[in-house]
Z-matrix of the N, CA and C atoms (Angstrom, degrees):
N
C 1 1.454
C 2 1.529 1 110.91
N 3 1.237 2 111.92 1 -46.69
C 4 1.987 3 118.67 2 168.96
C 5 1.369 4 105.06 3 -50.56
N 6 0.920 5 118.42 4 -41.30
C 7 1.616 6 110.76 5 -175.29
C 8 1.582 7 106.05 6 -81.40
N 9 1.005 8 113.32 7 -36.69
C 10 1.906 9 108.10 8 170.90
C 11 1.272 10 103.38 9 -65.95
N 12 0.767 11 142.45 10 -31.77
C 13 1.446 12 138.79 11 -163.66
C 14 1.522 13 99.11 12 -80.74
N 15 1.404 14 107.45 13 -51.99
C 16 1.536 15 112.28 14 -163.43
C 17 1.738 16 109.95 15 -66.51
N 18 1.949 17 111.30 16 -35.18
C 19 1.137 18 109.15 17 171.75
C 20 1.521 19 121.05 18 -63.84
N 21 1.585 20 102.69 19 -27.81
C 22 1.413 21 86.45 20 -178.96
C 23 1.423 22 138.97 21 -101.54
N 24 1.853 23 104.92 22 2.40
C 25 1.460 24 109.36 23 133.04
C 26 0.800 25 126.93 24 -65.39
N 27 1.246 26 149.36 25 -33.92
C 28 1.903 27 137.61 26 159.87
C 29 1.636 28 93.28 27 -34.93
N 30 1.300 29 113.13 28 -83.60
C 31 1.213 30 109.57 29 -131.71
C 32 1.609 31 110.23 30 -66.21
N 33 1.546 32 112.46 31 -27.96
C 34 1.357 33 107.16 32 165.60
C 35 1.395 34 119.23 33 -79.80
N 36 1.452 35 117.89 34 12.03
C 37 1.817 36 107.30 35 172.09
C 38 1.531 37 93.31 36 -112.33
N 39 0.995 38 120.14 37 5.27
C 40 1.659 39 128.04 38 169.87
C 41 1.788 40 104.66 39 -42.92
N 42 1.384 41 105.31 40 -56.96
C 43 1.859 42 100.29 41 -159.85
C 44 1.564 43 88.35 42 -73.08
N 45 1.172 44 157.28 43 -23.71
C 46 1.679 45 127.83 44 165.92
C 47 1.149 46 114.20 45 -67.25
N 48 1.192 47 129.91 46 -22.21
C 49 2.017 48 121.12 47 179.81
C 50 1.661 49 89.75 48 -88.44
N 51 1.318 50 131.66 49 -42.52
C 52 1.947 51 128.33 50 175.40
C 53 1.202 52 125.22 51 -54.61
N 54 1.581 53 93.08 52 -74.06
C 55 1.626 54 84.91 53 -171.54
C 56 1.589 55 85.10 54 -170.87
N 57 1.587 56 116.76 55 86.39
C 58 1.524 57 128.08 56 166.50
C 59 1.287 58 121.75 57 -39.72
N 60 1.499 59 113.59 58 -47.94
C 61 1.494 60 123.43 59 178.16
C 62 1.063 61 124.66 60 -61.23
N 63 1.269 62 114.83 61 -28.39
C 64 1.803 63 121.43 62 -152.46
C 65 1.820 64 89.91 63 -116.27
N 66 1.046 65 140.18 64 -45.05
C 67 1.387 66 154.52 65 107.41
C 68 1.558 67 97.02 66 46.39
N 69 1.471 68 132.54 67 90.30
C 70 1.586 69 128.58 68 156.38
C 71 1.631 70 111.85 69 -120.45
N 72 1.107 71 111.71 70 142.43
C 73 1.807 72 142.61 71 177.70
C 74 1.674 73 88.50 72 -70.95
N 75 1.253 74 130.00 73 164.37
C 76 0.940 75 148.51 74 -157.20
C 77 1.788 76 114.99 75 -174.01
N 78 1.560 77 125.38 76 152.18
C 79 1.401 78 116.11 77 174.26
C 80 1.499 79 92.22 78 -140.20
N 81 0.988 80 125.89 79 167.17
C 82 1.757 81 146.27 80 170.71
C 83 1.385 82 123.83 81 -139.29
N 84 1.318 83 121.80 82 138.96
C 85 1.732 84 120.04 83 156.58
C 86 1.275 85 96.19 84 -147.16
N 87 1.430 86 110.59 85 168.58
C 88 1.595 87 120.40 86 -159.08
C 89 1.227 88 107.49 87 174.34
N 90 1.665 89 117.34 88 -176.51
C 91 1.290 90 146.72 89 -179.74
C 92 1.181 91 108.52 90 -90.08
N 93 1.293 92 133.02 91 154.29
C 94 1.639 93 124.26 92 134.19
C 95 1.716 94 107.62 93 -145.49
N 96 1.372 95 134.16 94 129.31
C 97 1.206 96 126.47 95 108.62
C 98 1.463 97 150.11 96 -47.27
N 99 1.769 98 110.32 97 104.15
C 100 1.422 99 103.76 98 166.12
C 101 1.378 100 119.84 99 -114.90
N 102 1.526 101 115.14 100 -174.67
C 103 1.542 102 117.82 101 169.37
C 104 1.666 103 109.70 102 -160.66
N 105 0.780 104 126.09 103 -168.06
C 106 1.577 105 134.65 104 -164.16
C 107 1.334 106 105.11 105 -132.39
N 108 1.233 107 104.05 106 135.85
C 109 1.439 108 115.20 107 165.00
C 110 1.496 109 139.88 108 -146.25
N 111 1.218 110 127.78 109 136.27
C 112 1.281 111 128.24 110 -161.40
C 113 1.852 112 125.64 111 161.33
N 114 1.222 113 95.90 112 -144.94
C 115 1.776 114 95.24 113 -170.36
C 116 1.026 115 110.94 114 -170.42
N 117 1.678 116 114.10 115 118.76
C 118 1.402 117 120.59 116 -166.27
C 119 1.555 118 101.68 117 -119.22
N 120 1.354 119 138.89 118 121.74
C 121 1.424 120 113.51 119 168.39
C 122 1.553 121 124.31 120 108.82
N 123 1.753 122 93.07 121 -35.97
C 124 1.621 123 105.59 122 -178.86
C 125 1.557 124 88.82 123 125.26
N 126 1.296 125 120.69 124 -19.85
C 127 1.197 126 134.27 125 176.43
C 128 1.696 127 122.05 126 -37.75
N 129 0.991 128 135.23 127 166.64
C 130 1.422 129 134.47 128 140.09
C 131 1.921 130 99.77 129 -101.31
N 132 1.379 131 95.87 130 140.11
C 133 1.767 132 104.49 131 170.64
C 134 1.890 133 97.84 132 -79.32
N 135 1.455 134 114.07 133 126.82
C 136 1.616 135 110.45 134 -176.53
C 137 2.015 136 102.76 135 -111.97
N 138 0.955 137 94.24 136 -173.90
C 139 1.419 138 86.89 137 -173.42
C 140 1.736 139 90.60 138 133.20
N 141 1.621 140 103.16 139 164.98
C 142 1.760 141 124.29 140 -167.54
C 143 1.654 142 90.60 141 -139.97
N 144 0.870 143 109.16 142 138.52
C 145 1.742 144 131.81 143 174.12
C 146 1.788 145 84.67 144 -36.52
N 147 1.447 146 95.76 145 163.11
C 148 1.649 147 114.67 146 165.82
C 149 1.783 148 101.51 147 -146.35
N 150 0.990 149 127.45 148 151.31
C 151 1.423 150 152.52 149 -147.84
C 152 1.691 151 85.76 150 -104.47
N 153 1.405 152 115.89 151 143.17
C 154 1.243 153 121.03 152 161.54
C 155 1.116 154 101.76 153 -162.27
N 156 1.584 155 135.10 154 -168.21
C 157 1.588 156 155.42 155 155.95
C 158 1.276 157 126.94 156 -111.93
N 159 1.238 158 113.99 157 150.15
C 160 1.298 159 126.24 158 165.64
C 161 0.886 160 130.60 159 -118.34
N 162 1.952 161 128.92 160 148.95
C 163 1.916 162 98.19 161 164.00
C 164 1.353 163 89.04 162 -159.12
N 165 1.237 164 118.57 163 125.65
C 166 1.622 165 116.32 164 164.16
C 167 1.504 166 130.63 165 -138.07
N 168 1.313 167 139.34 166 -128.02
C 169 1.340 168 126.82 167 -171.21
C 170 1.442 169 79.55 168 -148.87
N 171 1.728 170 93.42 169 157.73
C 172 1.653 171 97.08 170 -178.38
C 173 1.897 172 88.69 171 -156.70
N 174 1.389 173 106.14 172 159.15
C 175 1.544 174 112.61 173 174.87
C 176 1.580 175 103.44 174 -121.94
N 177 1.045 176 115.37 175 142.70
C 178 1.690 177 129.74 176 -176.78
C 179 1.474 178 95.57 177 -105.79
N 180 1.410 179 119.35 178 115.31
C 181 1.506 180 134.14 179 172.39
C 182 1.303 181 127.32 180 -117.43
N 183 1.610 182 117.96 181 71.34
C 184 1.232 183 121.91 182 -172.66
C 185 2.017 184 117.08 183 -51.48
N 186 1.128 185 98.26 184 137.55
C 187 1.608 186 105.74 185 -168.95
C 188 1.289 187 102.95 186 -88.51
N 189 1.193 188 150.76 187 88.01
C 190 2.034 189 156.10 188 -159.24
C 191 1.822 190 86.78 189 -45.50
N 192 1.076 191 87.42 190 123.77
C 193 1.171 192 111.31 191 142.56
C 194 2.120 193 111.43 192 84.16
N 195 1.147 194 76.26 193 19.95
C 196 1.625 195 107.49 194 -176.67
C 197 1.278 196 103.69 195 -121.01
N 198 1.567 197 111.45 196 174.71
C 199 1.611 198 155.16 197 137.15
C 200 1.631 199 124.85 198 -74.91
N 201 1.484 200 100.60 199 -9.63
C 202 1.500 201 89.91 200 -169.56
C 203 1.749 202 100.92 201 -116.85
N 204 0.941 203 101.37 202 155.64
C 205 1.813 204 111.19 203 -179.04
C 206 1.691 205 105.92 204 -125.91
N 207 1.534 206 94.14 205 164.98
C 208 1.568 207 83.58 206 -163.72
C 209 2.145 208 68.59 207 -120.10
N 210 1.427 209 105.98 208 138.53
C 211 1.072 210 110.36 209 -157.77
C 212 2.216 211 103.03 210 -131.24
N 213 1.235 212 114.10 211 61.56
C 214 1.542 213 113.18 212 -173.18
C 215 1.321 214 88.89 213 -81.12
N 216 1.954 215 97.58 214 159.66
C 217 1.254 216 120.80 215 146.75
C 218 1.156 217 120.04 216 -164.52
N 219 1.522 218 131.18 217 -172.54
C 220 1.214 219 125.15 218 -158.09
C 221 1.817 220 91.72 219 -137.19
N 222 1.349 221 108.57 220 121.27
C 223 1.579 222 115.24 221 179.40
C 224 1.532 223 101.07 222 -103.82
N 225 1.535 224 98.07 223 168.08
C 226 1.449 225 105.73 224 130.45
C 227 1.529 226 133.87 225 -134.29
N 228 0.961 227 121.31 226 138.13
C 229 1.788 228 118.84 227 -125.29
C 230 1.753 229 92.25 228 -133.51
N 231 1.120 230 117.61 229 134.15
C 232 1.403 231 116.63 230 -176.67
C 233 1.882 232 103.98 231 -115.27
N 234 1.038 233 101.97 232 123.93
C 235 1.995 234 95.62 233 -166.31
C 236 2.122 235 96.56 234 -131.98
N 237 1.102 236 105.66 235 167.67
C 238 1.991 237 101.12 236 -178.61
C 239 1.526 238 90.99 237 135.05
N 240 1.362 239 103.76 238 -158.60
C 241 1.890 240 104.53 239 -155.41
C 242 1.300 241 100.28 240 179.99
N 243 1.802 242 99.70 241 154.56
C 244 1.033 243 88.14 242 -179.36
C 245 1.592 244 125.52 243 -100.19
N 246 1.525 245 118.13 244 174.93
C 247 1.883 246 90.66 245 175.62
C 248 1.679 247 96.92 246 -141.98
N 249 0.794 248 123.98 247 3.67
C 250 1.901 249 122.04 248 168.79
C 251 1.902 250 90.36 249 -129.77
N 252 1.244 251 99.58 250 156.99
C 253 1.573 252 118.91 251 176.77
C 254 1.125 253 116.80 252 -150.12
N 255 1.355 254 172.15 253 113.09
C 256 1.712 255 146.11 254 178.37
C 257 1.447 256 75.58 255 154.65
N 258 1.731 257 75.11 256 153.13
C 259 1.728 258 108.61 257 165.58
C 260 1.173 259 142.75 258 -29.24
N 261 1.538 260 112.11 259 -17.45
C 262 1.162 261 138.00 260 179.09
C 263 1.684 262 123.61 261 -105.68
N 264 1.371 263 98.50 262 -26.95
C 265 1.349 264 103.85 263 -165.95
C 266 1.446 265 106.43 264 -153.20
N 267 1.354 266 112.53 265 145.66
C 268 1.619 267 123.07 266 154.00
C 269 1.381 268 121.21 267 -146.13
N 270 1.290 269 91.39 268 117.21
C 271 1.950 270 103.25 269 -164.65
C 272 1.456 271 102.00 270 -113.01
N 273 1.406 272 119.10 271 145.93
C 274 1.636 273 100.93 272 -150.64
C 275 2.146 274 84.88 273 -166.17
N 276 1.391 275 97.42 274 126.85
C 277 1.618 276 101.19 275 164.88
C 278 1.326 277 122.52 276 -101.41
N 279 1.318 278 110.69 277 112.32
C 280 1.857 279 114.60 278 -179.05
C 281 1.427 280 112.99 279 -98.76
N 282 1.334 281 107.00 280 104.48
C 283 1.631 282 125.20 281 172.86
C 284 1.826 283 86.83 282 -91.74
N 285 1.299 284 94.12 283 141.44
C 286 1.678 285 128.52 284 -173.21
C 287 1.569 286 97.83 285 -126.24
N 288 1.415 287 139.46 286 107.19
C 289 1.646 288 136.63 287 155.12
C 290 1.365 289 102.94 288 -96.15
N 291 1.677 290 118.68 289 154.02
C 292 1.536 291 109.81 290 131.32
C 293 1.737 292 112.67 291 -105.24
N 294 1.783 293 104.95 292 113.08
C 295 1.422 294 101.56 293 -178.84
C 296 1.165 295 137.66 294 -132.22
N 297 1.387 296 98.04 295 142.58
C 298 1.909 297 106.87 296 -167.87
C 299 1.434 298 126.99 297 -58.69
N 300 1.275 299 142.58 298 88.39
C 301 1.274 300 123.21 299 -172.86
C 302 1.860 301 96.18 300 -102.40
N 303 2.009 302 90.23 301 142.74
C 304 1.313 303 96.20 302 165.40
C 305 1.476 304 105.24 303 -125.01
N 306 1.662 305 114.50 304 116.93
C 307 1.088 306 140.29 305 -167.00
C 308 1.639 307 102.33 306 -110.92
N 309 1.625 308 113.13 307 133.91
C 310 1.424 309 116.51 308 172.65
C 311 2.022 310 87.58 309 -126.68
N 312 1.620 311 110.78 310 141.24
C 313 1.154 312 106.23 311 -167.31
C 314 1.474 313 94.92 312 -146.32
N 315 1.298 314 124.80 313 152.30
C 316 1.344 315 139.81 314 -179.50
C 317 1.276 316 97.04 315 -97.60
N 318 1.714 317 105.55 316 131.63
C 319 1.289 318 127.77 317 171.42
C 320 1.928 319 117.43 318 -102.33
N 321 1.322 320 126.41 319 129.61
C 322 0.813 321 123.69 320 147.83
C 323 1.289 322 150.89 321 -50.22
N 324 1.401 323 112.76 322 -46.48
C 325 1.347 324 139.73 323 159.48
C 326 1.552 325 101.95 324 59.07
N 327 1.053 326 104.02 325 106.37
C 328 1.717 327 120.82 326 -142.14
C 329 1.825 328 90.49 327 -105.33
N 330 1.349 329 116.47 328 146.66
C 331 1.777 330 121.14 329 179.46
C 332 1.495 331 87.75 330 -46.52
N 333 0.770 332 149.20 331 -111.31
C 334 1.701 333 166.25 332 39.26
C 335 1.637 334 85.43 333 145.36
N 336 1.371 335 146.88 334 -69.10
C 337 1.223 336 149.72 335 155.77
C 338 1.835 337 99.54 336 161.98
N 339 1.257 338 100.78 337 1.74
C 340 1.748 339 114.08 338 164.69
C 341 1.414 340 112.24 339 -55.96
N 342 1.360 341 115.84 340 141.04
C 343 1.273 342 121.17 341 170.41
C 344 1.533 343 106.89 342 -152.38
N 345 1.375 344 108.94 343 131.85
C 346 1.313 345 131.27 344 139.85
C 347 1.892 346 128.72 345 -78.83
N 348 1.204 347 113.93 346 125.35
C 349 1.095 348 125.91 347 172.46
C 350 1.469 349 133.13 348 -127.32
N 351 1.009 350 124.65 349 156.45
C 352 2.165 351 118.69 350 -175.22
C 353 1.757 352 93.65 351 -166.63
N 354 1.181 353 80.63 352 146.71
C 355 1.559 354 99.55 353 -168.93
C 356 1.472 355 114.21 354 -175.22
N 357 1.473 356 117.96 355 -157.22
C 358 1.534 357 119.76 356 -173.84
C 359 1.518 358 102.81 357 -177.81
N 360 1.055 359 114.05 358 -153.21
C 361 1.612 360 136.50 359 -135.05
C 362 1.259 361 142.46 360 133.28
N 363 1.106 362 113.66 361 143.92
C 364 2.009 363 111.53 362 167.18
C 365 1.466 364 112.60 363 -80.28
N 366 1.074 365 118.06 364 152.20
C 367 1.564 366 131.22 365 -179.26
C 368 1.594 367 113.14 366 -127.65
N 369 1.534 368 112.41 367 141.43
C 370 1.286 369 124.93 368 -165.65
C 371 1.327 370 98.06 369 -114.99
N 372 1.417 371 123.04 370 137.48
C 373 1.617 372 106.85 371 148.28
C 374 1.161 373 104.95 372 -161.97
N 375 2.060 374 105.45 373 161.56
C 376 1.648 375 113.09 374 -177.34
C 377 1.516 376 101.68 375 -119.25
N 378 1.284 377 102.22 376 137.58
C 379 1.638 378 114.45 377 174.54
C 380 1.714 379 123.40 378 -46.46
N 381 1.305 380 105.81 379 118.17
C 382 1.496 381 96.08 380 169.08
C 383 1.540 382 106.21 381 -118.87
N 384 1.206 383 104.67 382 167.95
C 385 1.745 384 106.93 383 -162.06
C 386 1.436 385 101.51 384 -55.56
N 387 1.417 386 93.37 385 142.10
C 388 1.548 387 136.84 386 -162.82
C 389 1.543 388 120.15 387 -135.51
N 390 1.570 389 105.48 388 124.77
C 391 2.108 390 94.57 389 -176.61
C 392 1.699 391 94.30 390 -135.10
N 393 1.183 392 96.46 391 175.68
C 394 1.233 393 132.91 392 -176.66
C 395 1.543 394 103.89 393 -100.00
N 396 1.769 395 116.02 394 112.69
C 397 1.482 396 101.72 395 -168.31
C 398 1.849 397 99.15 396 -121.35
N 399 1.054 398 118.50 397 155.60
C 400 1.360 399 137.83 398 -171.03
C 401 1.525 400 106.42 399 -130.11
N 402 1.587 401 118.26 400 130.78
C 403 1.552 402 110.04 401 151.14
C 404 1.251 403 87.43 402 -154.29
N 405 1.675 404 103.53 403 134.68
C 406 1.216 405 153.46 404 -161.11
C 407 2.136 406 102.61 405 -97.84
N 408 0.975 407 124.48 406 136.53
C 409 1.236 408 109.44 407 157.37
C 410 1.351 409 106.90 408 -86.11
N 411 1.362 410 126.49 409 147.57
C 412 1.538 411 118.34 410 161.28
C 413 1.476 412 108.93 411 -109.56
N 414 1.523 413 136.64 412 121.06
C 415 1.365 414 151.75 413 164.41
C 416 1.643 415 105.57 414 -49.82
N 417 1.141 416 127.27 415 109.99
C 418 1.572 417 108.86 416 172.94
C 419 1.897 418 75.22 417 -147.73
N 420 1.655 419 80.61 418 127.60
C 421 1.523 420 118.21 419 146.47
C 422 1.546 421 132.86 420 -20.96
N 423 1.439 422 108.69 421 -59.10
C 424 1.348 423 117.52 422 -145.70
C 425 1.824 424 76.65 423 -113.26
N 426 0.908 425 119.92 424 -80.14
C 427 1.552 426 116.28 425 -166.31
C 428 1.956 427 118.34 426 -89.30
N 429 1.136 428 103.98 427 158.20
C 430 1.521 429 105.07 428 172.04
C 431 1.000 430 111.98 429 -29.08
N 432 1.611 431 117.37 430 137.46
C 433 1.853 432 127.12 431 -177.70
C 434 2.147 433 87.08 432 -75.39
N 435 1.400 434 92.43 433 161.31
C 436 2.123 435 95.50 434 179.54
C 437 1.613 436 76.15 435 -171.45
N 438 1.458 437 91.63 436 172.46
C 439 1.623 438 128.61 437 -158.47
C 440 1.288 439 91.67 438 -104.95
N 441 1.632 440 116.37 439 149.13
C 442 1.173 441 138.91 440 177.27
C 443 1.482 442 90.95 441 -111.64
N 444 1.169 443 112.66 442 132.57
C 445 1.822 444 112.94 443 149.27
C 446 1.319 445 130.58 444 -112.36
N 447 0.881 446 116.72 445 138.75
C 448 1.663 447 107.95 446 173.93
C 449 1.718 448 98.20 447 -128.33
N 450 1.828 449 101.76 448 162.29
C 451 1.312 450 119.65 449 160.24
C 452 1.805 451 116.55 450 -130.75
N 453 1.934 452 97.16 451 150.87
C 454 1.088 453 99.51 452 157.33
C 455 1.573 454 103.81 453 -133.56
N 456 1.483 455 98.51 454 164.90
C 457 1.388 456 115.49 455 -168.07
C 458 2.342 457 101.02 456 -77.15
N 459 1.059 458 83.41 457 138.39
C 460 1.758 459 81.95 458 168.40
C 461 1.914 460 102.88 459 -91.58
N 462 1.619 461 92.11 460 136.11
C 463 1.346 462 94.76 461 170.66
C 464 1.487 463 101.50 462 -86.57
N 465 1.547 464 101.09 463 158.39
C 466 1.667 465 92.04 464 -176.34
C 467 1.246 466 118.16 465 -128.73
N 468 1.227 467 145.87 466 61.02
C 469 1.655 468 148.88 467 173.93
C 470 1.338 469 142.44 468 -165.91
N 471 0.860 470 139.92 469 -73.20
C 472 1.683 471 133.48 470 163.50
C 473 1.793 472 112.48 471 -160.67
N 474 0.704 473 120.53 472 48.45
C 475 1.249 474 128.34 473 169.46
C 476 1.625 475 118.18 474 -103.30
N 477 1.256 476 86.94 475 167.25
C 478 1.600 477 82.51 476 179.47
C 479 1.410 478 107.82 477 -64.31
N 480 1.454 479 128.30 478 -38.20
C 481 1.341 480 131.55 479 -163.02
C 482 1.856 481 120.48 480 -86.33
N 483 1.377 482 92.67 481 -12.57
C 484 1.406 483 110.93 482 166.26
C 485 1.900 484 132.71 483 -48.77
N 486 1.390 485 107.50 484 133.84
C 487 1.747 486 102.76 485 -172.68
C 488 1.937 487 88.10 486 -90.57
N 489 0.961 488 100.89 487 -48.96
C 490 1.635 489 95.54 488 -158.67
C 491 1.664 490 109.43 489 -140.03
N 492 1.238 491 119.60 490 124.35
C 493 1.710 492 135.72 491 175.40
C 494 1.384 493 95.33 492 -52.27
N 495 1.524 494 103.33 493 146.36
C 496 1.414 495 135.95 494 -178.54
C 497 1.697 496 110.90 495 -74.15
N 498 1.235 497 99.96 496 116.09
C 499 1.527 498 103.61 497 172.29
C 500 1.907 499 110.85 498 87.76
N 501 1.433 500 103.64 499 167.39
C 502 1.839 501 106.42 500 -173.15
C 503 1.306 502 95.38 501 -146.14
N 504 1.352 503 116.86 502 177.26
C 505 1.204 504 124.41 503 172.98
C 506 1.375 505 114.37 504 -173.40
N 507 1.152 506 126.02 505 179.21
C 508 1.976 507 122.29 506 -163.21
C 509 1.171 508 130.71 507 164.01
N 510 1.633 509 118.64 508 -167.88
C 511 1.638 510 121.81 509 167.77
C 512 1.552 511 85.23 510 -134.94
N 513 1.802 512 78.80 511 145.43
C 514 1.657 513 89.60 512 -177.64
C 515 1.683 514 87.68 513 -132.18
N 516 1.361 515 111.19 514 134.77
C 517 1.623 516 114.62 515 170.58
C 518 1.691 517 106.94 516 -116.40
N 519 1.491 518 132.14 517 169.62
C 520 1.557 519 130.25 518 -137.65
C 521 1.161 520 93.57 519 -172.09
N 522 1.537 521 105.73 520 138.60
C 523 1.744 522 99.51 521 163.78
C 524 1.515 523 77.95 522 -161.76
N 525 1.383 524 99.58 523 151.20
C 526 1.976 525 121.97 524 -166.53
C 527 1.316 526 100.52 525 -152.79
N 528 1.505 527 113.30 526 -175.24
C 529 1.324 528 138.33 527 170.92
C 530 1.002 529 91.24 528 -175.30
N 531 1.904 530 113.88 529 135.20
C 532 1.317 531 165.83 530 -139.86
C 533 1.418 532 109.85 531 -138.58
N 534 1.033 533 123.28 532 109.42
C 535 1.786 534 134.25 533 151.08
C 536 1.383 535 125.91 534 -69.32
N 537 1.353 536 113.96 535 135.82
C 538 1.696 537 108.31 536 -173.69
C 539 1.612 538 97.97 537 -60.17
N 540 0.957 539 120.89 538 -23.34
C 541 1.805 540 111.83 539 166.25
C 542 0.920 541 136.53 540 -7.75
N 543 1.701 542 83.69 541 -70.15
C 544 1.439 543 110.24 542 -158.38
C 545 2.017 544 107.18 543 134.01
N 546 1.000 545 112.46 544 -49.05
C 547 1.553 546 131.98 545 176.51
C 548 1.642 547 103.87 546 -41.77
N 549 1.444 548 101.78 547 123.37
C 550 1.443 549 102.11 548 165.64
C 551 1.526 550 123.05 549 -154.07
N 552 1.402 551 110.76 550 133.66
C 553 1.495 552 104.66 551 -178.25
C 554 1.682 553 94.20 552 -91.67
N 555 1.898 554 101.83 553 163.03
C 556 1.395 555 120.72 554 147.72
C 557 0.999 556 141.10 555 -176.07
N 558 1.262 557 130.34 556 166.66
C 559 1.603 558 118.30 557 -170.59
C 560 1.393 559 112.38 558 -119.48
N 561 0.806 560 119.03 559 130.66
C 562 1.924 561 128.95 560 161.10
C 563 1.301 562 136.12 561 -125.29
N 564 1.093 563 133.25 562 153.32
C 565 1.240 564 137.59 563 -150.75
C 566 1.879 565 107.31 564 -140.68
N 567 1.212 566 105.62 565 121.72
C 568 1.696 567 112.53 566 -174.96
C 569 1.337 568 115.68 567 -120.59
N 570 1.581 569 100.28 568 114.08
C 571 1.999 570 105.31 569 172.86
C 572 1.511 571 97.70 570 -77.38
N 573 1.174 572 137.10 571 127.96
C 574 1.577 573 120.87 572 127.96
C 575 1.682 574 126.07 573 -44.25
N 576 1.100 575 112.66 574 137.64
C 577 1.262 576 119.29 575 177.61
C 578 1.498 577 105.87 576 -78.63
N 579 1.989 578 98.67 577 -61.74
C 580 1.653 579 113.71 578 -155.72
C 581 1.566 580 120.11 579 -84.18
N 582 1.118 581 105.67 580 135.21
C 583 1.646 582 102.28 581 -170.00
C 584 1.445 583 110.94 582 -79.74
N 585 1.120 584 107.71 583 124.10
C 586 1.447 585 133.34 584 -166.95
C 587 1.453 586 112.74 585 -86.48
N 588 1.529 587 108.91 586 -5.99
C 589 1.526 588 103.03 587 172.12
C 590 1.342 589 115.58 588 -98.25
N 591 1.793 590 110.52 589 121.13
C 592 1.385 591 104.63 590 178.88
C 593 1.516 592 126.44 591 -81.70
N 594 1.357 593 92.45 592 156.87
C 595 1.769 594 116.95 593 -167.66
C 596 1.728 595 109.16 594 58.83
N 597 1.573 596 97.97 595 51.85
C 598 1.592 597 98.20 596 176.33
C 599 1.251 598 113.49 597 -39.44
N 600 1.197 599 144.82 598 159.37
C 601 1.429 600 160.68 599 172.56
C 602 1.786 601 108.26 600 -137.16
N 603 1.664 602 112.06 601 128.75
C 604 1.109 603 112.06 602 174.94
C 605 1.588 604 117.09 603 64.39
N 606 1.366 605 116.14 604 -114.30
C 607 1.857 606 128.71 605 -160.68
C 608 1.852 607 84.99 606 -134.43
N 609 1.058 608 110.44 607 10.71
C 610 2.040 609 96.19 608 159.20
C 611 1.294 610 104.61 609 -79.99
N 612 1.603 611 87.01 610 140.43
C 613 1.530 612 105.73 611 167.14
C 614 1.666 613 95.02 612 -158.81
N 615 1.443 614 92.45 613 161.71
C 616 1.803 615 115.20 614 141.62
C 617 1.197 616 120.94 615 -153.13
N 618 1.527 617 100.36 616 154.37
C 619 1.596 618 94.73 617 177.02
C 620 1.616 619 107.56 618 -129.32
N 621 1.289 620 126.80 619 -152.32
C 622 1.326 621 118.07 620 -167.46
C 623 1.711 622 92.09 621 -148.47
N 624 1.546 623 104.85 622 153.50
C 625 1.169 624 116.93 623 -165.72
C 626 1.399 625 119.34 624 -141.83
N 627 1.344 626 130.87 625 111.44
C 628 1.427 627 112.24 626 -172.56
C 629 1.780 628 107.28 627 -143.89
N 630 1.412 629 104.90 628 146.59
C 631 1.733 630 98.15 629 -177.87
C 632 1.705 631 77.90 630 -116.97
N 633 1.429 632 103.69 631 174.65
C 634 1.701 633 123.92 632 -153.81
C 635 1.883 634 70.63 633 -171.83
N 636 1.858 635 75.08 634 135.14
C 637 1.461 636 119.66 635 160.30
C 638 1.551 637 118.27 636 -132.78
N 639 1.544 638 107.32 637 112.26
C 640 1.651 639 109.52 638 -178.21
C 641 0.963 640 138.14 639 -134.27
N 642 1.512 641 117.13 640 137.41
C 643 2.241 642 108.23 641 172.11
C 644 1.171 643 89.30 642 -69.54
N 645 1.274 644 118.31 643 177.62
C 646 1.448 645 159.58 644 159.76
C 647 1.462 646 128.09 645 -158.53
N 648 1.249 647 105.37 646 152.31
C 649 1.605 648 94.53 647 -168.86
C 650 1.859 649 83.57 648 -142.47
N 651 1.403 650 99.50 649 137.77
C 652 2.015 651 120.94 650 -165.54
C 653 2.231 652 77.59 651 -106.73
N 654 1.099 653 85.47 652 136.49
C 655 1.543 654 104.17 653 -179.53
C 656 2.219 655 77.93 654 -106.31
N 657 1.475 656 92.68 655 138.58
C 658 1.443 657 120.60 656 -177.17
C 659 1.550 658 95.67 657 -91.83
N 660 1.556 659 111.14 658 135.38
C 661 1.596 660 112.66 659 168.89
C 662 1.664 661 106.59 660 -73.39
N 663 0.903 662 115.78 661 127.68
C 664 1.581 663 125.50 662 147.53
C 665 1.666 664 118.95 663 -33.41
């Protein structure tokens, strides 16, 4: 967690040692689908995407004398999968990160003050509490049938007793369009690198997978 913290004061005190002036703050919220993938056992890992949100802060760091910007921010990103679906049931794993992506992206820089951009980066992130969710239909007779839910907590690290290893990491690639506004949609897409299953053995692994759909709005320098 010290080291997330520490990267991500660097990278947001980055635009005063770059380029202060040119230098805009940024906010996001959005969509994401993720899912898991891998092989435990000889196994295939199974499971169907699950729906979550995102929303974080990001800084736009134009590079002088370029098209390209060096573009970090810090989300929080909800990623896991699902593994029951049907009429009866929906059983569903919610991984919670807060994560750093450092994105450098090519700008168009459109007559008009429009811009299209696409780009990428590696992405950092540390686990924040995470459960295991269940809803049950319940059949009752006398009144409307409704869903039971339950939670369990995810253990998080390398033990034998552990659901999932501490922390993620990756390439994340991006492509948007920007309004002289300020207004911007975009989409990105994130491999996990690190295998998230603890005390791998042999060729097990999993990793985690999530695409994100987002507004954003670029705060204008004064």
């Amino acid at each position: 967690m010290k080291r997330m913290l520490a990267m991500a004061a660097l990278l947001f005190s980055l635009p005063v040692f770059v380029s202060a002036q040119s230098a805009q703050v940024g906010v996001s919220a959005g969509f994401t689908s993720s899912d898991m993938y891998g092989e435990v056992g000889g196994n295939k890992v199974g499971g169907d995407s699950r729906r979550g949100y995102t929303l974080g802060m990001f800084v736009n760091v134009p590079l002088k004398k370029t098209s390209i910007s060096f573009l970090p921010g810090l989300y929080y990103v909800q990623k896991g999968n699902t593994t029951v679906k049907d009429n009866n049931r929906d059983v569903w794993t919610a991984l919670r990160y807060a994560e750093l992506q450092a994105n450098f992206v090519y700008n168009t820089n459109g007559s008009k003050g429009n811009n299209f951009f696409i780009g990428g980066g590696p992405t950092f992130g540390v686990n924040l509490p995470s459960t295991f969710v269940s809803k049950t239909i319940v059949r009752d007779p006398i009144k409307s049938d409704y869903w039971l839910r339950s939670e369990n907590n995810v253990n998080i690290g390398n033990q034998a007793n552990s659901d999932v290893r501490f922390g993620d990491y990756g390439v994340n690639v991006l492509m948007g369009y920007r309004l002289k506004c300020g207004w911007g949609l975009s989409f990105n897409y994130s491999a996990g690198l690190r295998n998230i299953k603890p005390m791998a053995t042999g060729d097990d692994y999993i990793n985690n997978h999530v695409m994100g759909l987002q507004l954003s709005y670029l705060v204008k320098n004064k």
